[in-house]
C-alpha positions as CSV (number, residue, x, y, z in Angstrom):
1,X,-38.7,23.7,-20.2
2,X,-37.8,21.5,-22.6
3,X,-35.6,23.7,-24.7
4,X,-33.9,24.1,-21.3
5,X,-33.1,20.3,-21.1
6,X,-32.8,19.5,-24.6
7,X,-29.1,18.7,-24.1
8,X,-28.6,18.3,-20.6
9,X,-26.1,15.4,-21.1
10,X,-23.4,17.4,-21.9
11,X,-23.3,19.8,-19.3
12,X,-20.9,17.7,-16.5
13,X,-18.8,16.6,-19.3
14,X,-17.4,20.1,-20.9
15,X,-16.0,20.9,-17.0
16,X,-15.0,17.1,-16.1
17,X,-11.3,17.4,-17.3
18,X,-11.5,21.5,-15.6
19,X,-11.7,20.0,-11.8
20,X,-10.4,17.6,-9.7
21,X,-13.0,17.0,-7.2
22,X,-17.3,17.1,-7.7
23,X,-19.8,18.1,-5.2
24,X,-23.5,19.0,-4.4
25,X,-24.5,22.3,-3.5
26,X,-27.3,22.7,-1.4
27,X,-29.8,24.8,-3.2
28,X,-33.5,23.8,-3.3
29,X,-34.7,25.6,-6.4
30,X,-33.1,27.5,-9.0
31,X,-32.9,31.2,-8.0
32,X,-30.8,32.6,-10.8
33,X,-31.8,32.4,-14.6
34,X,-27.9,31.0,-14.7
35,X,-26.1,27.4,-15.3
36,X,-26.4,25.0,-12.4
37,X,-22.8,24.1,-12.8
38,X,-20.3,26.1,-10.7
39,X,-16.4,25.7,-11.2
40,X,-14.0,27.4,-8.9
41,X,-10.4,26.7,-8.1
42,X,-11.0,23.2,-10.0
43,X,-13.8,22.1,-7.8
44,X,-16.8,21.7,-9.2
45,X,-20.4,21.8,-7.8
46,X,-23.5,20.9,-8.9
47,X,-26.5,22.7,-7.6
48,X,-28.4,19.9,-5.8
49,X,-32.0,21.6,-7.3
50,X,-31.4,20.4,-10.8
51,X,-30.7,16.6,-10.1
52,X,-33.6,15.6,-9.5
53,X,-34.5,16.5,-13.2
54,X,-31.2,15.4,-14.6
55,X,-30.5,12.3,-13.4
56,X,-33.6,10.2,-14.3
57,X,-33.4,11.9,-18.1
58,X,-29.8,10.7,-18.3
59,X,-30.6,7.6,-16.9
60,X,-33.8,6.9,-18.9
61,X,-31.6,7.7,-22.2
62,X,-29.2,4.7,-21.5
63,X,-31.7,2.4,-20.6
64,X,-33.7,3.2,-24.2
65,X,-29.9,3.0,-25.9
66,X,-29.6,-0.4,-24.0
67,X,-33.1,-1.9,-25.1
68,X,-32.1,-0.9,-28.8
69,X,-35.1,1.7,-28.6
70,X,-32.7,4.4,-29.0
71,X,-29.9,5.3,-31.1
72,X,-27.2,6.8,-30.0
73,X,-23.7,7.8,-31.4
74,X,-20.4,6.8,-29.7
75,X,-19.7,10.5,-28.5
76,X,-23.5,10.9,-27.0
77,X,-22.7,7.9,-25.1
78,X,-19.4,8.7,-23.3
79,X,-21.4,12.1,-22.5
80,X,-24.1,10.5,-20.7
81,X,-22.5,7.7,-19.1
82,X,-20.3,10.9,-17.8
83,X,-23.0,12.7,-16.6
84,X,-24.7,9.7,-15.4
85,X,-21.7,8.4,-13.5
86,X,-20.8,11.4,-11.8
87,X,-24.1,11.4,-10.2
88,X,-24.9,8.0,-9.0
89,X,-21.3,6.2,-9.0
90,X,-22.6,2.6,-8.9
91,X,-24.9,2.0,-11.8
92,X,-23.5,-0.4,-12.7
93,X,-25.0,-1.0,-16.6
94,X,-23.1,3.1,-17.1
95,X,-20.1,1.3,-16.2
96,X,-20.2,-1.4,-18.4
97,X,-21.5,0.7,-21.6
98,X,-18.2,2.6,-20.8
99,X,-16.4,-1.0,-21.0
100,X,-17.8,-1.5,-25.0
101,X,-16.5,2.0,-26.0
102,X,-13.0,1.2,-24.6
103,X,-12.9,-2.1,-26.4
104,X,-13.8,-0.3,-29.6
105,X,-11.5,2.5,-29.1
106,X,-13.9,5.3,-28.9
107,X,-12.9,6.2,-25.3
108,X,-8.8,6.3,-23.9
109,X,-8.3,4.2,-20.9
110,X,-6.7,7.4,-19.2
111,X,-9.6,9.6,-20.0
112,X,-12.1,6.8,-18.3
113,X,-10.0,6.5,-14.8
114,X,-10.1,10.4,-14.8
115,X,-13.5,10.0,-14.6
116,X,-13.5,7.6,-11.6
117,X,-11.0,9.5,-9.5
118,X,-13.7,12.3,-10.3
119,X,-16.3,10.2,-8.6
120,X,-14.4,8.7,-6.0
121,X,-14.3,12.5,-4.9
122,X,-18.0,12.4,-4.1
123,X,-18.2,8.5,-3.9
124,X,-15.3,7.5,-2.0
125,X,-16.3,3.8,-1.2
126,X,-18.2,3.0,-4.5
127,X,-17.8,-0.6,-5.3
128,X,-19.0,-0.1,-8.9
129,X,-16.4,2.5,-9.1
130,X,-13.4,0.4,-8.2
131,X,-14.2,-2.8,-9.7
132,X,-14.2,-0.7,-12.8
133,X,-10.8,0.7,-12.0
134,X,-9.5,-2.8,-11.8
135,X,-11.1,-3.7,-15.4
136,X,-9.6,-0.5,-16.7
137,X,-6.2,-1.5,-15.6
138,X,-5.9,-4.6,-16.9
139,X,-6.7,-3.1,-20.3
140,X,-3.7,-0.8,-19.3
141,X,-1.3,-3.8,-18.1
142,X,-2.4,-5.8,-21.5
143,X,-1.4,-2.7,-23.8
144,X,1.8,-2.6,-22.0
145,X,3.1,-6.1,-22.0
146,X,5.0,-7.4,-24.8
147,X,3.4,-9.8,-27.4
148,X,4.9,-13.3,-27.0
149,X,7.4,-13.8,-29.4
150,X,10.5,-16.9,-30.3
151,X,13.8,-16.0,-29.1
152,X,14.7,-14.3,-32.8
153,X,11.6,-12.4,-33.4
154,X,12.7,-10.9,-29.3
155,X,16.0,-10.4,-30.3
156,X,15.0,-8.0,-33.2
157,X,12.2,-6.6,-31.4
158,X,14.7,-5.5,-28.8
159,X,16.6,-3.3,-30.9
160,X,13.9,-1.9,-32.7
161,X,11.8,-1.4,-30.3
162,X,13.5,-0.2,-27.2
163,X,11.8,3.3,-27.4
164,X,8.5,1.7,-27.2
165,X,9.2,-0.6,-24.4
166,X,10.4,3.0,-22.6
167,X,7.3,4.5,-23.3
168,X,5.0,1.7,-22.2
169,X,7.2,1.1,-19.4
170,X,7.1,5.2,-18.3
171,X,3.1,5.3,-18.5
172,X,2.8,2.1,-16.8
173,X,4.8,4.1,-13.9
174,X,3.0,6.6,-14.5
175,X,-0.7,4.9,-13.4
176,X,0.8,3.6,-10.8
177,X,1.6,6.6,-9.4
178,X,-1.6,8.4,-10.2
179,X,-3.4,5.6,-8.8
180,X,-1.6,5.2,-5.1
181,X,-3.1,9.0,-5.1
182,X,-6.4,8.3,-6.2
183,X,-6.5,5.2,-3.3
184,X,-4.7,7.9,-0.4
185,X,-7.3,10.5,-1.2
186,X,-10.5,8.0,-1.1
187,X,-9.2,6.7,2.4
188,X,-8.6,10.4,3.8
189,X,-12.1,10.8,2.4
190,X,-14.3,7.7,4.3
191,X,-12.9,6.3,7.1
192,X,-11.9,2.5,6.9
193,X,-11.9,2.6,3.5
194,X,-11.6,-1.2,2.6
195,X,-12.6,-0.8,-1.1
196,X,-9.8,2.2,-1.6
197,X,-7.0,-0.3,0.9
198,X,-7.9,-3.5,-1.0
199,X,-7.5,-2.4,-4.2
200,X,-4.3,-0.5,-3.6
201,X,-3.7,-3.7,-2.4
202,X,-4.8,-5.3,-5.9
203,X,-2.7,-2.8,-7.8
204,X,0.9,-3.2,-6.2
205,X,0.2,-6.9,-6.8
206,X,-0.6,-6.4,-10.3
207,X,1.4,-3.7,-11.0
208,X,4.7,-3.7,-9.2
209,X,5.2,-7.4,-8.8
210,X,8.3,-7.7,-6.4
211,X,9.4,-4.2,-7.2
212,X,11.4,-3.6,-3.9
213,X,11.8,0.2,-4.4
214,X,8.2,1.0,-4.6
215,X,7.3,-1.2,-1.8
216,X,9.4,0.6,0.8
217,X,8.3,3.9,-0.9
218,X,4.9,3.3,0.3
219,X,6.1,1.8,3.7
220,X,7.4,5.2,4.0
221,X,4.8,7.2,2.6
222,X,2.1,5.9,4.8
223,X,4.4,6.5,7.8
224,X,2.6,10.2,7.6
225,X,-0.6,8.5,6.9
226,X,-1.0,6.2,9.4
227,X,0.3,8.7,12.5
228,X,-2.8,10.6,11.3
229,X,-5.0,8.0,11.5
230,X,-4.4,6.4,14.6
231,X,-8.0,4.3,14.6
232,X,-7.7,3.6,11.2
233,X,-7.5,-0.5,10.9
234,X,-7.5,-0.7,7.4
235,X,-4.6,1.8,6.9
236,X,-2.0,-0.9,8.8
237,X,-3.4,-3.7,7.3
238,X,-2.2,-1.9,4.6
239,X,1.1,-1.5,6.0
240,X,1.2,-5.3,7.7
241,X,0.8,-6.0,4.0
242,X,4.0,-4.4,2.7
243,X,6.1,-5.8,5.6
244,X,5.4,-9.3,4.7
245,X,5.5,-8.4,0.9
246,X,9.4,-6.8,2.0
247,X,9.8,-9.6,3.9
248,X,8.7,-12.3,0.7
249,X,11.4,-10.2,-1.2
250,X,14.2,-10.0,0.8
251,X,14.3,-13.1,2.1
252,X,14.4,-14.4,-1.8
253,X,16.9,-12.3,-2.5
254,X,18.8,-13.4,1.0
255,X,18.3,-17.6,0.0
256,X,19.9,-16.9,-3.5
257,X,23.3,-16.2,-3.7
258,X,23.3,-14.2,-0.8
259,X,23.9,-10.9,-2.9
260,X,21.9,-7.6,-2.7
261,X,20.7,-8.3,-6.2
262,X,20.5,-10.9,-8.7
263,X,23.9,-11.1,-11.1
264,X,23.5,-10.5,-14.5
265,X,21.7,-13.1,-16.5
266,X,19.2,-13.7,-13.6
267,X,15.8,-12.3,-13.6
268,X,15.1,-9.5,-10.7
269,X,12.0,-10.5,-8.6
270,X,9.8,-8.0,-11.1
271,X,11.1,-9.4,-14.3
272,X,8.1,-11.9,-16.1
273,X,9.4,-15.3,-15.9
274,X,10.4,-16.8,-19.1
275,X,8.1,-19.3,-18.3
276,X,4.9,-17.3,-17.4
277,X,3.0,-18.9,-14.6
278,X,-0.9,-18.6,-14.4
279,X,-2.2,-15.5,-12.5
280,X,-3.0,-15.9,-8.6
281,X,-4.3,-12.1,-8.3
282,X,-7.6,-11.7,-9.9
283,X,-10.3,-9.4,-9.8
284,X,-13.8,-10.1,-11.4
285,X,-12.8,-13.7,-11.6
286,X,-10.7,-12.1,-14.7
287,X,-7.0,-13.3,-14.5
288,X,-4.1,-10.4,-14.6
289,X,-1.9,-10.0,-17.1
290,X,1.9,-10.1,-16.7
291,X,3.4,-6.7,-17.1
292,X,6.6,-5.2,-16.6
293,X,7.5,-3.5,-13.9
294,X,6.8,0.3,-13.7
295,X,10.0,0.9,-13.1
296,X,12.9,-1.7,-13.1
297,X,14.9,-1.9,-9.7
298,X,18.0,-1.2,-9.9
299,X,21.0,-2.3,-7.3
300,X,20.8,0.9,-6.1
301,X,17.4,0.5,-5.4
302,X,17.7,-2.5,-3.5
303,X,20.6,-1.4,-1.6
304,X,18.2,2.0,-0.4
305,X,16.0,-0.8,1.2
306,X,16.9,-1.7,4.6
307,X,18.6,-4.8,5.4
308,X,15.3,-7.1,7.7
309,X,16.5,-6.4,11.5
310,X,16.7,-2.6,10.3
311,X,13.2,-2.8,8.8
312,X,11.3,-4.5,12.0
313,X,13.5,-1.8,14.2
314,X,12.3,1.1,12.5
315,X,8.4,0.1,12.3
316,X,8.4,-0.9,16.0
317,X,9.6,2.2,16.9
318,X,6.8,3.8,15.3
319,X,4.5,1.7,16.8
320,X,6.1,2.7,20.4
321,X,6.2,6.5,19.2
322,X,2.3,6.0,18.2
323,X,1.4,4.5,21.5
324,X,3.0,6.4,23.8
325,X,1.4,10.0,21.5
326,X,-1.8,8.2,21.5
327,X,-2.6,6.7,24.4
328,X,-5.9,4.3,24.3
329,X,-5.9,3.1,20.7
330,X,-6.2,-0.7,20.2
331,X,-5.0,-0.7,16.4
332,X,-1.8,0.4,17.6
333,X,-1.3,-2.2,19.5
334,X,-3.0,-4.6,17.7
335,X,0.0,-3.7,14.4
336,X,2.5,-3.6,17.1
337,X,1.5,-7.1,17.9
338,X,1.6,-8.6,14.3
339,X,4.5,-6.7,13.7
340,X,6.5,-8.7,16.1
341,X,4.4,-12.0,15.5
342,X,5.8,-11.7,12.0
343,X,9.9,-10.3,13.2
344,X,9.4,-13.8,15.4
345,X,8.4,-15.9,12.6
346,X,11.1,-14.5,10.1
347,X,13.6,-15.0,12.7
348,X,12.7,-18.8,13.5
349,X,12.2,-19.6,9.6
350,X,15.8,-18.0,8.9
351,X,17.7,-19.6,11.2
352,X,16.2,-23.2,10.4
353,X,16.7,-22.4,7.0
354,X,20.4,-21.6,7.8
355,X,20.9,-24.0,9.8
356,X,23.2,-22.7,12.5
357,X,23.1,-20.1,15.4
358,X,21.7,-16.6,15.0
359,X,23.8,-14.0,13.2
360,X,23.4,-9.9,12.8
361,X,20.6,-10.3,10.3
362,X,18.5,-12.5,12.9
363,X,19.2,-11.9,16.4
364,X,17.9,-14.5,18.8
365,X,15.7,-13.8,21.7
366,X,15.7,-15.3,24.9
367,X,12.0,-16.5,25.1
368,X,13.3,-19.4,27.9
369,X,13.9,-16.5,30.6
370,X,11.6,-17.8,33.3
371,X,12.0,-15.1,35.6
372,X,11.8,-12.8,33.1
373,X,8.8,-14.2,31.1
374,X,6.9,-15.0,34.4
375,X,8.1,-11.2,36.3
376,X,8.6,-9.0,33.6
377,X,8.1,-6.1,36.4
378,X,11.3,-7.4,38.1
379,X,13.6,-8.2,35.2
380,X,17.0,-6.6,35.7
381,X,17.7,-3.3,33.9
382,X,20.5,-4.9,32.1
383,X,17.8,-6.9,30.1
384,X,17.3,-4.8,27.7
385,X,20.8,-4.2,26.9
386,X,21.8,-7.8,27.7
387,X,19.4,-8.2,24.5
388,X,21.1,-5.6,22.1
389,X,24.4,-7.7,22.8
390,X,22.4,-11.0,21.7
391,X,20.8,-9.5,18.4
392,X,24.8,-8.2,17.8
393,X,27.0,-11.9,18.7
394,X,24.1,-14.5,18.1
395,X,24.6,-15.7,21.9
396,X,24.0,-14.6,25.4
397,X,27.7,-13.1,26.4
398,X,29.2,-11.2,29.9
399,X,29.4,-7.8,30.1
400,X,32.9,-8.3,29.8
401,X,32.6,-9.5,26.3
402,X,30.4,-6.8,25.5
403,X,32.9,-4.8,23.8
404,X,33.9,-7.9,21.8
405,X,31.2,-6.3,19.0
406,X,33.8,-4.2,17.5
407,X,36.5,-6.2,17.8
408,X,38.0,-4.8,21.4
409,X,38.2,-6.7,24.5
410,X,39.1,-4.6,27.3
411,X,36.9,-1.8,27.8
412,X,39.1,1.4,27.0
413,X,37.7,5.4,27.7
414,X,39.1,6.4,24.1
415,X,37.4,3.6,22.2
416,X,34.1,4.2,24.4
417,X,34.5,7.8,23.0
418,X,34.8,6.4,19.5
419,X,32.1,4.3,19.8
420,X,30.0,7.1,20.3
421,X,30.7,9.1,17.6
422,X,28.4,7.4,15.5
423,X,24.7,6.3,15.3
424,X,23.8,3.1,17.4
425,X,23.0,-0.2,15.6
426,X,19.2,-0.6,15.2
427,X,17.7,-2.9,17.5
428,X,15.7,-5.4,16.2
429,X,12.4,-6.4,18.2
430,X,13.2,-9.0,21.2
431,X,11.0,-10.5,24.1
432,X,12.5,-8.7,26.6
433,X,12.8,-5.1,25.5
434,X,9.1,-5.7,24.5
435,X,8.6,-6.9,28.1
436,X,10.1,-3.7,29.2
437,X,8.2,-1.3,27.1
438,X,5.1,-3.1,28.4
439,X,6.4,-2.0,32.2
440,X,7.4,1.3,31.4
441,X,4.2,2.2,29.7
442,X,2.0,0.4,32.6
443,X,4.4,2.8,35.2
444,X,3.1,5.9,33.7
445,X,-0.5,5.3,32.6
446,X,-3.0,7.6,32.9
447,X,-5.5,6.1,30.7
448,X,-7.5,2.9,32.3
449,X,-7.5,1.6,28.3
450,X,-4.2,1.9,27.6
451,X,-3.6,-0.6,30.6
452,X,-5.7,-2.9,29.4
453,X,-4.3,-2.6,26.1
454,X,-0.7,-3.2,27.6
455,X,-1.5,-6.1,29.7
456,X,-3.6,-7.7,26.6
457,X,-0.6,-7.6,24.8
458,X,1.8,-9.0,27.8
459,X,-0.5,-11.7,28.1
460,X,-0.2,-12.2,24.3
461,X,3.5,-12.5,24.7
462,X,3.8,-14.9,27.3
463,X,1.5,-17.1,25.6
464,X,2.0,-17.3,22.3
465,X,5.8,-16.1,21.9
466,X,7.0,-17.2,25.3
467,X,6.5,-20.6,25.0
């Protein structure tokens, strides 16, 4: 028996970098005179039998190393903290054993966060796990920022090393990626997820700081995520979180110059400021350093985001395409209702801050409509449209001066034709098409919750938006 476990520490770490994803396999007592580790299709399993002898000797070997009553070389250590780790996700001292080798160099950042998306496979909402994910990545962020240098040393440094800042600036991209993946799969994994959400969180504030293009490339990667997870709070907090983070962005962009992107000479909203202000993002009381972005926006980039009324249009109508698939779910309405809360408060702020009457990028809403606000089951059906030619002029017009959008008065057959022809202008969110939606899902209801739902959420309007 003990020539059997004379070296059982190394047995999860030769298949580690073999699999991406760990599990137990049920099997009470060894049957077969065979290896308890089992690898197929990179999945690997551990037969549940030989834990109960593994585990406390790994475990009892750190705690000897860590009371200096046992020696124990660099590569023994990442071994057992491995095997250690991959069994019982949150002990803690493991975790921080793993912190002195990367600080010495013995163990690669890269190789370490393997291990965790390992474990998050098993231990999807390990704490442990993620607060060391957040320690490792600031090791990352450090190794990729720049060393502070005067304005001559950074001139030379700029031609000599723009290869390097290429490099760094690809792997930094590159751990962002990998770790939006690691965060997706530990939410599919546990349900509400708040350690896996708040620390993708964490990372795009950390890692992607204003960086426009990946912020509506995960606004529409989670559009798939979320329509599968319809109960799912966490997973649109998430996405509240990159509207108002869109929002933030655009609306600096909007206030300066009132250009698409900053000219040349100006910093873009990811650039480090040239006079670097103190962290507000930190995790483990430990304060973030500032990196570059993982990669730079370009104007392209900003011009593929859409411009704010577009943006509240599109997610509003998924929130109406969730609702009306998924009758009965009170997070949908509950992101449909911040949503708006936020469109309403964008809209207010931006025209003060103008100064002067609504144009196309805030369209004003007729929240004074007394018979609309007090009956929205008798508004007329032209309320809805009446809106669309608010949000287009800025004022409440005729239907005569409806065609005045496009620059025609008299309403012609050929120019309705060519009107036509081409998509509609979105639609941003308004009082009274939300008063409408709220009648036409209360005519078709089935389902007593999603009428209770729907007239939460009219009594939500006409209280706190109607006013």
């Amino acid at each position: 028996m003990e020539e059997e476990n004379s070296e059982p520490e190394f047995v999860l770490e030769d298949f580690m970098h073999l699999s991406d994803e760990i599990g137990l396999i049920l099997c009470p007592e060894a049957r077969y005179n065979r290896s308890p580790i089992v690898l197929v299709e990179n999945k690997l399993g551990v037969e549940s039998w030989c834990v109960k002898f593994l585990l406390p000797y790994v475990h009892n070997k750190l705690l000897l190393y860590r009371q200096r009553k046992q020696w124990l070389d660099r590569e023994a250590l990442v071994d057992i903290t491995c095997t250690l780790l991959l069994l019982n996700s949150d002990f803690t001292t493991a975790w921080n054993v793993r912190k002195e080798l990367l600080q010495c160099g013995a163990l690669n950042p890269e190789r370490d966060l393997y291990l965790g998306k390992l474990a998050l496979t098993k231990f999807p909402k390990s704490p442990e796990t993620w607060i060391h994910r957040r320690w490792v990545l600031q090791q990352v962020l450090r190794e990729c920022s720049p060393p502070s240098l005067d304005r001559k040393e950074q001139a030379d440094s700029d031609l000599r090393d723009s290869a390097e800042k290429t490099r760094l600036s690809e792997r930094l991209h590159r751990v962002l990626h990998d770790e939006m993946k690691v965060c997706a799969d530990a939410a599919g994994r546990y349900p509400s997820n708040y350690n896996a959400w708040s620390h993708r969180i964490w990372v795009l504030q950390n890692m992607a700081q204003g960086n426009l293009k990946v912020l509506h490339d995960e606004l529409s990667s989670m559009r798939e995520w979320v329509s599968m997870h319809v109960s799912d709070h966490s997973g649109f907090h998430y996405r509240q979180f990159l509207l108002k983070a869109l929002v933030r962005e655009l609306s600096q962009s909007l206030h300066h110059h009132h250009a698409p992107w900053p000219s040349p000479g100006t910093s873009s909203p990811c650039s480090p400021s040239p006079d670097p202000q103190p962290a507000h993002h930190q995790a483990n009381r430990e304060a973030t350093a500032a990196a570059p972005c993982p990669s730079p926006a370009t104007p392209e980039d900003q011009s593929s985001v859409p411009a704010m009324p577009q943006l509240f249009h599109q997610e509003m109508e998924l929130c109406t395409d969730l609702i009306q698939s998924f009758p009965g779910h009170e997070t949908l309405w509950c992101h449909r209702r911040h949503v708006f809360y936020l469109w309403h408060h964008w809209r207010r702020d931006h025209n003060h801050h103008d100064g002067q009457g609504c144009g196309s990028e805030s369209p004003q809403l007729n929240h004074t409509d007394a018979g609309l606000s007090s009956h929205p089951h008798t508004a007329s059906p032209r309320g809805v449209g009446l809106d669309r030619v608010e949000s287009r002029n800025g004022q409440a017009q005729e239907g005569q001066n409806a065609m005045e959008v496009d620059g025609v008065g008299i309403p012609d057959p050929c120019d309705t034709k060519r009107l036509k022809r081409g998509p509609p202008d979105p639609c941003p969110p308004a009082l009274p098409s939300e008063h409408g939606f709220v009648a036409s899902v209360l005519d078709g209801c089935l389902s007593p919750e999603q009428g209770c739902f729907a007239l939460a959420y009219r009594k939500w309007l006409d209280s706190v938006i109607g006013q």
